[in-house]
N, C-alpha and C positions, 0 to 999 in steps of 0.2 A: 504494500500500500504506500502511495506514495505522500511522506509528512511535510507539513508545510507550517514555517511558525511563524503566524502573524504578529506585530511589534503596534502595540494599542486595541483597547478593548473601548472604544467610543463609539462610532458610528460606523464609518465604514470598516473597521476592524472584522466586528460582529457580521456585518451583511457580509462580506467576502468570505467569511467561517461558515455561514449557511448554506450560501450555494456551493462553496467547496465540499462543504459536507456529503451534500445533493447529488454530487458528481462522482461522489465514490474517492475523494481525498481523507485525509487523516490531518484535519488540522489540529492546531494547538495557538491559544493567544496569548500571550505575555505583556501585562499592565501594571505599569507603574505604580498607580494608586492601587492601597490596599485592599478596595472592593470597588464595584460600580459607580463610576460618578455620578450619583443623583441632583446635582445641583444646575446651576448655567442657567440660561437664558433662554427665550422660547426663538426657535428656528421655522423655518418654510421648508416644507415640500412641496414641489412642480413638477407638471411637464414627465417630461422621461423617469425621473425618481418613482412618482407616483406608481408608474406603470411598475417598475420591480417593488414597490410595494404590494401590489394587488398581485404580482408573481409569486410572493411569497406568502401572501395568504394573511397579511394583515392589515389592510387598508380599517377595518372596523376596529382593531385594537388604535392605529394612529385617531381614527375620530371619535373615540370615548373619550381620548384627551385633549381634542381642539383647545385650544387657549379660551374661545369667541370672546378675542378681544371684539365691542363694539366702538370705541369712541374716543379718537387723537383730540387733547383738547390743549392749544398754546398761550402759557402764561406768561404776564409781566411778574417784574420782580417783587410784586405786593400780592399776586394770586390772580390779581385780574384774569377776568378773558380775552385773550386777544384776538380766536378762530378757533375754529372745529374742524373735522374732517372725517370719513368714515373712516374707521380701521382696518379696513381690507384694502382699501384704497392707497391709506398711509403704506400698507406695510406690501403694496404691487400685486396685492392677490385677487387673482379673480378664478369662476368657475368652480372647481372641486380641489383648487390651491389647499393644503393643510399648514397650522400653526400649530407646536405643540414645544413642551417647556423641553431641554435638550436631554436634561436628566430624564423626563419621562419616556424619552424615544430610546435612550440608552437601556432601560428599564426592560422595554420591549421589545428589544433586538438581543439584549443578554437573555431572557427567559425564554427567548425562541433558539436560543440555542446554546443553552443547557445541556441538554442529551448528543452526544457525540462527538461536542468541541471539549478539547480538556484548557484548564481555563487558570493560568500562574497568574494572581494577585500579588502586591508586592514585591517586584522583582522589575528588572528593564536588562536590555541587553547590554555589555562590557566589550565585547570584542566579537568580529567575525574572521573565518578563518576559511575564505572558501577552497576547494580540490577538486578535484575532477567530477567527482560522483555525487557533490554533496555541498556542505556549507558547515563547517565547523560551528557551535554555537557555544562564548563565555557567558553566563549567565553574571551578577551585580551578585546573587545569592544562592542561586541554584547550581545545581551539578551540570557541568558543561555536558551537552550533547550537540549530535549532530542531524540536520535536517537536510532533505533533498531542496526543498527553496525557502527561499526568507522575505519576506515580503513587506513593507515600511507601512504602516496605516497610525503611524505615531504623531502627527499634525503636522506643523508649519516648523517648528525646532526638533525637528526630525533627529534622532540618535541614529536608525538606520543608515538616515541619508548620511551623516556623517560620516560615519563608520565604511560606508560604502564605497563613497564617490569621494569625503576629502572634503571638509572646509570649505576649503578655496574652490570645490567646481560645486556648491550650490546655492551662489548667489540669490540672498530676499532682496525685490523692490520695491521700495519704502511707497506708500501712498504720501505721508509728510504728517500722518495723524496716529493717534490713539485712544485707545478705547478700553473704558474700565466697565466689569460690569459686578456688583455684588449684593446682597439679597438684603433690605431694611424690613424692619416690622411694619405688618398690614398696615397700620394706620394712617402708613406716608403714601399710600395708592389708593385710588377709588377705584371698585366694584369693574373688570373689564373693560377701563380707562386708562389710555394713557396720557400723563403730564409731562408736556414739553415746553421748556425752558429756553430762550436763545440767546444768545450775547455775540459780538464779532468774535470768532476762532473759536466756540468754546459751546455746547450743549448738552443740556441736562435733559435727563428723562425718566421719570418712575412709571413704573406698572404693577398692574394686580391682575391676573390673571383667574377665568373661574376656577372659582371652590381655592384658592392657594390661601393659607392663610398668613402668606406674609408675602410683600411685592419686591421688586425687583428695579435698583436705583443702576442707570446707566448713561455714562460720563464722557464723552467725545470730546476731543481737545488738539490741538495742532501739536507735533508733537515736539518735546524741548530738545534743546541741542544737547550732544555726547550720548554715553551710550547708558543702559540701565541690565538690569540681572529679570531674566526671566523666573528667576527659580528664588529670588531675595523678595517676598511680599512685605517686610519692613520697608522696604526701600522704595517698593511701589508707591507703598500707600503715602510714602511720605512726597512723593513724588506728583502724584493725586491731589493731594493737598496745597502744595506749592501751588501748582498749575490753577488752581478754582481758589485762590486767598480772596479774599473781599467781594467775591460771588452773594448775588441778594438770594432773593426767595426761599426755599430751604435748602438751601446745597448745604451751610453750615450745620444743618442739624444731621443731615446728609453724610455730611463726611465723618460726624463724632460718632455716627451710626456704623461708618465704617470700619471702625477700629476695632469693633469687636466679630467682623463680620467673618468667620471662618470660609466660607466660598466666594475664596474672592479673585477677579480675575484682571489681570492689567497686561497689554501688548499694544503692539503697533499696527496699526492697518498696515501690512504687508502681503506681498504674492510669492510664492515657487513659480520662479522661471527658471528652467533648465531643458536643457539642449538635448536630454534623454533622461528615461524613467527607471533602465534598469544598465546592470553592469551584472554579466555571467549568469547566476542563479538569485540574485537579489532584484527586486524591485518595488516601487513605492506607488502609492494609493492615495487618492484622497489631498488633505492641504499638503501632507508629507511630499507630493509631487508635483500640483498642481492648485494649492492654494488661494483662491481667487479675494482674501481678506474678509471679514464682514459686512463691509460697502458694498460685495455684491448682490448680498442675499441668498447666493447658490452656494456655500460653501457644503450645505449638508446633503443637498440633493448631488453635488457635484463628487461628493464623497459615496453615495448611494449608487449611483450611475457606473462611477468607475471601477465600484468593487464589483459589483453584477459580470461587466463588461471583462474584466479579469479574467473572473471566477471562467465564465462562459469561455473567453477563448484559450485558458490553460487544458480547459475541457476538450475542446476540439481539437486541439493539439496532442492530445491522448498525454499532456503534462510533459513534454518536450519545451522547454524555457524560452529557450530563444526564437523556434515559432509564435509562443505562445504570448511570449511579453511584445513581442512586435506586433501581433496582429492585436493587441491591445493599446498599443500604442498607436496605432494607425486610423485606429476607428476612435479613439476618448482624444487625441490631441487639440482636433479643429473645434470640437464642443468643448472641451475645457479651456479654449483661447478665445470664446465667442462667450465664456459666462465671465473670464478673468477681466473681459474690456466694459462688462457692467461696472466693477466698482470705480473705475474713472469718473463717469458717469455722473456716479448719484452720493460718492463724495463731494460733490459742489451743490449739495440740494441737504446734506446731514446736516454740516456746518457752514457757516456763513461767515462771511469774510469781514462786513462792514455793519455799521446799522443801518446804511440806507437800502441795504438788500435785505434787512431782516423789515424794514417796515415795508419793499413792495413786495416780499412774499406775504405777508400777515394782510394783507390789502386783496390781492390774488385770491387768499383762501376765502377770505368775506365776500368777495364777489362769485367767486365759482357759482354757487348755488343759483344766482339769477341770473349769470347770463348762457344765450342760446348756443346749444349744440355742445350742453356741459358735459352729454355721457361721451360724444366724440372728442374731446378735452380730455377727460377717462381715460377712455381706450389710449391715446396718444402716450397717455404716462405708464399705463402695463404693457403695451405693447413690446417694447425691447425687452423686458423681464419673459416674457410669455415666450416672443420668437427663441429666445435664448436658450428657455428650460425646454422647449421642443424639440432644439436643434442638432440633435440624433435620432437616429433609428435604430432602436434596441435590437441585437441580435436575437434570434430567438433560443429559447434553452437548449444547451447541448441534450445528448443522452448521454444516462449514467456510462462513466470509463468503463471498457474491460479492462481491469487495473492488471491482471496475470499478462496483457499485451504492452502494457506502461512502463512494466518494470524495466524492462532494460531501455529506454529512454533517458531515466531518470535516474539509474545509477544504484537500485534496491540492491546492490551488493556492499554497498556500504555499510560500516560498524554503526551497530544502533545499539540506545542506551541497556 
């Protein structure tokens, strides 16, 4: 059988564990945190996503948990109203688009596969040592073994990709912002509302999502010069703080909220741009490869797409790599370079640069409603969102491998644990 150890237990981790599953592989995921991330932020799914959601049989588990947020509403720095907007609207979703909190889709992706993924918490990878047959694997804790492929589904600060490719060949490109996002007591969100805050360079925004009972405070800012520690949340937050000093409305009660807030998350709107995905028996998934920032909104769909499209053609490839990761590469590159060029985009519509562009947006959104030909107005703003999440055509599932025909492709003479 041929074993494959995925690097991240998040989103596309778990979707590439199932269909591999599916196909008659032997996976195994190794995650960093010590159990399933329940926390984060509510994400989209579209378009292509969707469809391997309903491949896999769980389209009704994602909409038990819709968000339904209904209602963006933009404050001054006293609480005022400034404009409204609908929430599907605000967040580019239209038709049978899904919202849901990122811990709960994580939730849902880990219990669907449960049975036949075996599943290392606490632990992350140390060193690779790939050979002919195989890919040596150091484990941070565990007993080194070795697998026939190794696969990156570990985000945007990829260890794989490190590990694999080097530093210096996987250049991130800064979008020039960042983005904090951590979880405040109910009382600072209303009921399926979210509150947005504007200042030049700099927006705030609280949420309460249904049934949660506590919301979610998230902080977009240009981002400051030198460099900061992904993995030092002291340093974030103090960073956090610098950034929003003498901010009105509640940011201060906001950020004293944040000192105690254990889930908490601080990075740079950046992308994975690289010249290839894989190198020998190694290859990456998801932000780990193709990262398109949170500006674009497709990060999770984009991470759902590609692990399907993976899964699908190591399949077809009867688990022969370098077919397998090429014709993966081949069909996910031109769609994941057509959802990366959203967050350009609609980074000039998050944050606002002056005040006189936040008072003719605030003026915009109060006229929307009465002038003619609003829902074509609409359409104009999901439209690039929509062409974008469409813009593949999903293979269709392999059939399960005859794995006794795989083995000598993939080198099953190698020393196993």
């Amino acid at each position: 059988m041929i074993d494959v150890l995925i690097s991240g237990g998040g989103i596309a981790g778990p979707v590439l564990a199932w269909w591999l599953r599916r196909y008659g592989f032997r996976p195994t995921i190794v995650e960093r945190a010590p159990a399933p991330r329940h926390g984060g932020y509510k994400v989209d799914i579209r378009g292509a996503a969707l469809q391997v959601i309903d491949r896999m049989g769980l389209r009704e588990h994602i909409r038990c948990h819709d968000t339904d947020m209904r209602l963006t509403r933009f404050v001054d720095a006293d609480g005022g109203q400034l404009a409204t907007m609908d929430a599907r609207v605000f967040g580019g979703r239209e038709g049978d688009d899904a919202e849901i909190m990122r811990g709960d889709l994580v939730r849902i992706l880990t219990e669907a596969t449960v049975d036949g993924v075996e599943y290392i918490f606490g632990d992350s990878i140390a060193a690779l040592a790939p050979h002919g047959s195989g890919v040596g694997v150091t484990f941070e804790r565990s007993s080194p073994r070795t697998f026939d492929l190794v696969i990156g589904a570990d985000g945007l600060h990829s260890t794989v990709r490190r590990l694999a490719f080097g530093p210096e060949a996987s250049p991130l490109r800064s979008l020039g912002h960042h983005i904090a996002i951590f979880p405040v007591p109910g009382h600072f969100g209303l009921d399926r509302t979210e509150l947005m805050h504007v200042t030049p360079g700099r927006t705030v925004g609280v949420y309460r999502t249904a049934g949660a009972p506590d919301a979610r405070a998230m902080f977009l800012f240009r981002s400051p010069a030198g460099e900061h520690s992904d993995r030092d949340v002291t340093a974030q937050k103090a960073l956090l703080t610098e950034a929003f000093a003498g901010q009105g409305w509640q940011v201060p009660r906001l950020l004293e909220a944040m000192r105690d807030a254990a889930d908490f998350y601080l990075d740079s709107f950046s992308q994975a741009r690289l010249p290839r995905w894989s190198t020998g028996r190694v290859t990456l998934v998801g932000d780990a490869a193709y990262g398109p920032s949170p500006a674009s909104g497709q990060g999770s769909s984009l991470g759902i797409v590609g692990a399907y499209v993976l899964a699908t053609a190591l399949a077809e490839a009867g688990g022969d790599p370098e077919v397998g990761f090429a014709d993966y590469e081949r069909r996910m590159r031109p769609f994941a370079e057509t959802n990366q060029a959203l967050a350009d985009r609609n980074i000039k519509g998050m944050v606002l640069g002056s005040a006189a562009q936040i008072r003719f947006q605030m003026l915009m959104l109060r006229l929307m409603p009465h002038l003619p030909g609003r829902e074509s107005m609409i359409r104009r703003v999901t439209e690039p969102i929509r062409r974008a999440a469409n813009g593949i055509t999903l293979p269709e599932p392999a059939p399960l491998l005859a794995l006794h025909g795989a083995a000598d492709v993939v080198g099953q003479d190698a020393d196993r644990p």
